[in-house]
C-alpha positions as CSV (number, residue, x, y, z in Angstrom):
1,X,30.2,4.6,5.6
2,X,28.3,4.5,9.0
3,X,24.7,4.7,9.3
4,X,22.4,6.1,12.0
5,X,19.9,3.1,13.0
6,X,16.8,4.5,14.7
7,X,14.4,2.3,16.4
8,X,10.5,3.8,16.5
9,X,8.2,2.4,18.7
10,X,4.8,3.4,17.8
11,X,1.2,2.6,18.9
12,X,-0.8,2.1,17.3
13,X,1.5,0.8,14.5
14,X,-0.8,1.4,11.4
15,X,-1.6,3.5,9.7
16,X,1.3,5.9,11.7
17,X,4.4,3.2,10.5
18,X,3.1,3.7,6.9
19,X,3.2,7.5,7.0
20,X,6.2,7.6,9.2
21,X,7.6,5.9,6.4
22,X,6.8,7.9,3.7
23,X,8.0,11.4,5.6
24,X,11.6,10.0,6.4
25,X,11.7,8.4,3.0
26,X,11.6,12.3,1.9
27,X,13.7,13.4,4.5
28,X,16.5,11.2,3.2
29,X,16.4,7.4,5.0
30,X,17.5,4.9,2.5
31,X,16.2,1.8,4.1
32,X,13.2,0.2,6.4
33,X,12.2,-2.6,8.2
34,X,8.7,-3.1,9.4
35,X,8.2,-4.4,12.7
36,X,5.4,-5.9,15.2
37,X,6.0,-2.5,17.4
38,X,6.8,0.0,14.8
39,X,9.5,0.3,12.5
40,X,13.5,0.4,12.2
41,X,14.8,3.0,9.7
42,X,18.7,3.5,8.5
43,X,20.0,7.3,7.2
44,X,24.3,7.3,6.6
45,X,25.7,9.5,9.1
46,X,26.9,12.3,7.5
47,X,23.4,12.9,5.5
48,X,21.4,12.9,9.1
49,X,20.8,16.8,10.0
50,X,19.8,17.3,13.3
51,X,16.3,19.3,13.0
52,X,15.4,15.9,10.8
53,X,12.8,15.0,13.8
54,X,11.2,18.3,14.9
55,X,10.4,18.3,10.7
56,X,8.6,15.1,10.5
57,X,4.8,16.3,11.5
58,X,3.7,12.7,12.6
59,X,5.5,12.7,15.5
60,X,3.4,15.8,16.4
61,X,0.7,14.0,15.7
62,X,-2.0,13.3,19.4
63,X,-3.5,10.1,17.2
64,X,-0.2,7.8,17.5
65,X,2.4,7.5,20.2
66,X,5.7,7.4,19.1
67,X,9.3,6.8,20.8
68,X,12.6,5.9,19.0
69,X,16.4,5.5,20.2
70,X,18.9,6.6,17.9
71,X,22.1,4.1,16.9
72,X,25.4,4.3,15.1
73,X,26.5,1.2,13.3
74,X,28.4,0.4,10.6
75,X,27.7,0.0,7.0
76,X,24.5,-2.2,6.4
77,X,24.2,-5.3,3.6
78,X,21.2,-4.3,3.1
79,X,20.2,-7.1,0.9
80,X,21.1,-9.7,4.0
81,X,19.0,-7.2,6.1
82,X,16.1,-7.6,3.7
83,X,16.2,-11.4,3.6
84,X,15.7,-11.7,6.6
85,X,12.9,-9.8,7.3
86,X,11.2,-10.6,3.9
87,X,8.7,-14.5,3.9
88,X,7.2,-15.6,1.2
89,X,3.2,-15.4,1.4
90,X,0.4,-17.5,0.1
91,X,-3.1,-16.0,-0.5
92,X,-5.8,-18.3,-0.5
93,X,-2.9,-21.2,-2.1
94,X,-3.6,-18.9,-5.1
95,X,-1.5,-16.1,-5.3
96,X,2.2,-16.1,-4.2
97,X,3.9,-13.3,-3.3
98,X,7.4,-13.4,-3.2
99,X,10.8,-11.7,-3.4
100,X,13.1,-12.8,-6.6
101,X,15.7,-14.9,-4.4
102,X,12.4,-16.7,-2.9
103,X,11.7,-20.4,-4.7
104,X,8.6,-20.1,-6.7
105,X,5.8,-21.1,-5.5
106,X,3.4,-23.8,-7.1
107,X,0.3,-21.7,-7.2
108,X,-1.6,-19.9,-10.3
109,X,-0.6,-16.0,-9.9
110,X,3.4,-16.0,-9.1
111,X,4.0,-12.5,-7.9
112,X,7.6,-11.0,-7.7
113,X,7.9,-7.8,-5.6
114,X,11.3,-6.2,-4.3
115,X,9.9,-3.6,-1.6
116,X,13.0,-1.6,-0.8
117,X,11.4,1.0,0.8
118,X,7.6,1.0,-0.7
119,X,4.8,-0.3,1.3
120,X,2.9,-3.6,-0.2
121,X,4.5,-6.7,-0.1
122,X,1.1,-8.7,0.8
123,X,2.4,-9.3,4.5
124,X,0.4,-6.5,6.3
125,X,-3.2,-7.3,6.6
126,X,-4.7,-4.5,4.4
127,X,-3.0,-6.0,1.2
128,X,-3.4,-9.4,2.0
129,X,-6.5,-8.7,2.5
130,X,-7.2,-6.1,-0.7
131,X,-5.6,-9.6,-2.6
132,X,-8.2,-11.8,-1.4
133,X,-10.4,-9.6,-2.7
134,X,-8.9,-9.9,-6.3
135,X,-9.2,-13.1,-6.2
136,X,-12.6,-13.4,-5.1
137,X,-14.2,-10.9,-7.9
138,X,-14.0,-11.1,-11.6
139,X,-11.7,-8.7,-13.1
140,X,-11.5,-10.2,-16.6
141,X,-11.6,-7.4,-19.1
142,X,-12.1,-4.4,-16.7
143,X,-10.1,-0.9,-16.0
144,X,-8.7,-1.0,-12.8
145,X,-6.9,1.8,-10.8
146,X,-4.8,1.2,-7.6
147,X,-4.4,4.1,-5.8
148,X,-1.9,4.6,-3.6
149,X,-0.1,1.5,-5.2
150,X,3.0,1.0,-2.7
151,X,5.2,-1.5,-4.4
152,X,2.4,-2.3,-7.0
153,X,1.3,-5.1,-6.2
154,X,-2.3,-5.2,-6.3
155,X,-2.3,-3.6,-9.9
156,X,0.1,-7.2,-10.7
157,X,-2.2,-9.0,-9.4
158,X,-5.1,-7.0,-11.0
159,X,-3.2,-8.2,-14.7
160,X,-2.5,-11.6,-13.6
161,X,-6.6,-11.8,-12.7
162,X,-7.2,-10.1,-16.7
163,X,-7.8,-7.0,-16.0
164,X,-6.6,-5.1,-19.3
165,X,-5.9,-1.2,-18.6
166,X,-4.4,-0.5,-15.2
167,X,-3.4,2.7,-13.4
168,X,-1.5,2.9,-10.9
169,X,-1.2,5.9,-8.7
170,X,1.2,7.3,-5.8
171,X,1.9,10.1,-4.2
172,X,5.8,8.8,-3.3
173,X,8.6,9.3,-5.7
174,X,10.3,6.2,-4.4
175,X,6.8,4.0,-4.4
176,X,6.2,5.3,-8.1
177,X,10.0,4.6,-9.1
178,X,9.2,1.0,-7.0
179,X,6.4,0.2,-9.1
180,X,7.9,0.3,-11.9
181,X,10.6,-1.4,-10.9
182,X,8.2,-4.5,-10.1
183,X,5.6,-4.0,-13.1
184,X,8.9,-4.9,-15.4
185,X,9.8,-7.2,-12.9
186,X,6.5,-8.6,-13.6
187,X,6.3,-8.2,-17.7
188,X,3.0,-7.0,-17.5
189,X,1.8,-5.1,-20.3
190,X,-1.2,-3.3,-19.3
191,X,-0.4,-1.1,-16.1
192,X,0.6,2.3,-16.2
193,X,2.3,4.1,-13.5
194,X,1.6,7.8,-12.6
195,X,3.2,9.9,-9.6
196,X,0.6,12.0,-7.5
197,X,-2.8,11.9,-5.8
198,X,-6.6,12.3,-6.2
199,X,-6.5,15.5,-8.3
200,X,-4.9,12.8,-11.0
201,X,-8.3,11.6,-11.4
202,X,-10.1,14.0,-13.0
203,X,-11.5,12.6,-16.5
204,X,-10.5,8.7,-15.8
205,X,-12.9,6.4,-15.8
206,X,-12.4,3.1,-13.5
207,X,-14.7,-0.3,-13.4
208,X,-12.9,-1.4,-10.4
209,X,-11.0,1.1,-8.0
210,X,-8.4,-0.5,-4.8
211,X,-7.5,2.3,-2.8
212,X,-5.4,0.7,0.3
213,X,-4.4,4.3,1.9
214,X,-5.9,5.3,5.5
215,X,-8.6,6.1,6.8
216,X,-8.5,9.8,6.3
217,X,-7.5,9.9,3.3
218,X,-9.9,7.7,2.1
219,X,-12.8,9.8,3.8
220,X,-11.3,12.8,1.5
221,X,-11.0,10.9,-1.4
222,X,-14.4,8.5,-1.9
223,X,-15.9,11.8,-4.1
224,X,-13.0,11.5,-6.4
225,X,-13.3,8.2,-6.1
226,X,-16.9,7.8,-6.9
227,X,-16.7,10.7,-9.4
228,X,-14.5,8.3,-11.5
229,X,-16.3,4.6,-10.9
230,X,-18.3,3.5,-13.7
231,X,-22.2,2.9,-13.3
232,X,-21.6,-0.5,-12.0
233,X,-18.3,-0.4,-10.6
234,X,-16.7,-1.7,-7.9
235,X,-14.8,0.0,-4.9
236,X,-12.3,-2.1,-2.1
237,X,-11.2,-0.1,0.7
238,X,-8.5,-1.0,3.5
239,X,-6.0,0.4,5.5
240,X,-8.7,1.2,8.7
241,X,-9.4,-0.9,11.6
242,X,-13.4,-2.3,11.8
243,X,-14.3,0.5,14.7
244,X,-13.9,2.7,11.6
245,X,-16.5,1.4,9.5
246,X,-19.5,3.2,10.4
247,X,-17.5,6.6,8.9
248,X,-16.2,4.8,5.7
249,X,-20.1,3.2,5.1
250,X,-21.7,6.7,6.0
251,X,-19.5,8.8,2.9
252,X,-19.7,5.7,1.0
253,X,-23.7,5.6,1.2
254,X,-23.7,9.2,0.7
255,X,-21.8,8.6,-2.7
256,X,-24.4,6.3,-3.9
257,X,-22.3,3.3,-3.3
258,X,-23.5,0.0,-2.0
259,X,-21.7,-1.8,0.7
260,X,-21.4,-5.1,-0.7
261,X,-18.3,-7.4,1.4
262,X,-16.3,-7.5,4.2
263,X,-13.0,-8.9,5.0
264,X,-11.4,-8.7,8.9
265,X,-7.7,-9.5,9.3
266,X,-5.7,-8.7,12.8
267,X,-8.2,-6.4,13.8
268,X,-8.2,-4.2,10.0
269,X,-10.8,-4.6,7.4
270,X,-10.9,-4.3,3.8
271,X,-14.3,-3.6,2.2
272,X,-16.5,-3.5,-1.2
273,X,-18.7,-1.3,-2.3
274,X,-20.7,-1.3,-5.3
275,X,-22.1,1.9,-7.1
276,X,-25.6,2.2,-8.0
277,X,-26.6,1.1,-12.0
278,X,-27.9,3.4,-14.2
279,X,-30.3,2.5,-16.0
């Protein structure tokens, strides 16, 4: 079977690549690779339909600016493709992130993730980031939610750090079905996986929420968000660059949440807020 190869060049790469990814995903792509420029996605021939691109509403987007080429090539390994754009990570020398043909690493939290087409592997800067995070703050005993979970691996790393009731939310068929994939992967115990978004929410209760989406999303969501943090409770937000922080602080502050800690990373940011005790 042949396979159309196309090459996107977009700028600014996140959070465009992300979404870019999520719309062909749906449109039928099978495979991605990530790159410093944009991304490289792979449909087989006969399932490409030709109005595929006039469909996909980011490239009608005026925020990004986005150009691909299109390629026929023969059939992909996949897996070969995959190795080679897939590095083990090391957060802090604590947490490893790795894919299951890596060597494990000799670090405390041994994290196994096979991406295929989900977003989170630790290697862009808003997860790394969002894990750094996780490692910093104490999570023994708490509720945790990951919203917009990717691959999962945040909510891992949440049960590696002793978090006991996870949830893990996403809006993509193939991220939930990804997920799960890697929870198992994983044997953890205490996540549970959901498909869908922010109306989910209603009636949860959260002491610690991760919610690595995009910025305008996350400007929709902080309500839900904060509707659903317990008095107490601790909020980490990425997926924005740092010229973006005086919005996300304003709807934060609005909420009643505290900004707390900052992390920069390649120009993008990942932040805490904590929400007002009641006493």
């Amino acid at each position: 079977m042949n396979y159309l190869e196309f090459r996107f060049v977009i700028e600014p790469p996140q959070p465009a690549s992300e979404i870019l990814i999520a719309e062909l995903g749906m449109a039928g792509f099978e495979s991605f690779v990530e790159n410093e420029d944009g991304i490289t996605a792979y449909i087989p021939t006969e399932e490409y339909e030709a109005e595929t691109m006039s469909g996909l509403h980011i490239l009608q987007s005026n925020e990004f600016d986005i150009s691909f080429t299109q390629t026929e090539i023969e059939q992909v390994n996949w897996n070969v493709e995959w190795e080679k754009n897939f590095h083990p990570i090391v957060v802090n020398e604590e947490c490893g992130v790795r894919a299951p043909f890596h060597p494990q690493p000799d670090v405390k939290y041994d994290i196994v993730i096979e991406p295929k087409m989900s977003f989170g592997t630790g290697h862009h800067a808003t997860t790394h980031m969002m894990i750094e995070f996780l490692l910093k703050y104490d999570l023994q005993g708490k509720k945790v939610l990951d919203m917009g979970c990717g691959t999962g691996v945040l909510a891992i790393v949440a049960e590696k750090k002793g978090a006991t009731e996870i949830d893990a939310i996403d809006i993509d068929n193939w991220c939930y079905q990804n997920t799960l994939e890697n929870v198992g992967r994983n044997a953890c115990e205490n996540i549970s996986v959901f498909e869908g978004a922010a109306e989910l929410l209603e009636g949860r209760n959260y002491d610690v929420i991760i919610a690595n989406i995009n910025r305008n999303i996350l400007l929709e969501d902080i309500s839900a968000y904060n509707k659903c943090l317990n008095s107490g409770g601790e909020l980490y937000l990425s997926g924005f660059y740092s010229k973006d922080i005086p919005a996300i602080r304003k709807e934060c502050e609005k909420e009643g949440l505290e900004y707390s800690d900052y992390i920069e990373r390649d120009e993008w940011v990942a932040l805490r807020f904590v929400k007002n005790k009641i006493e």
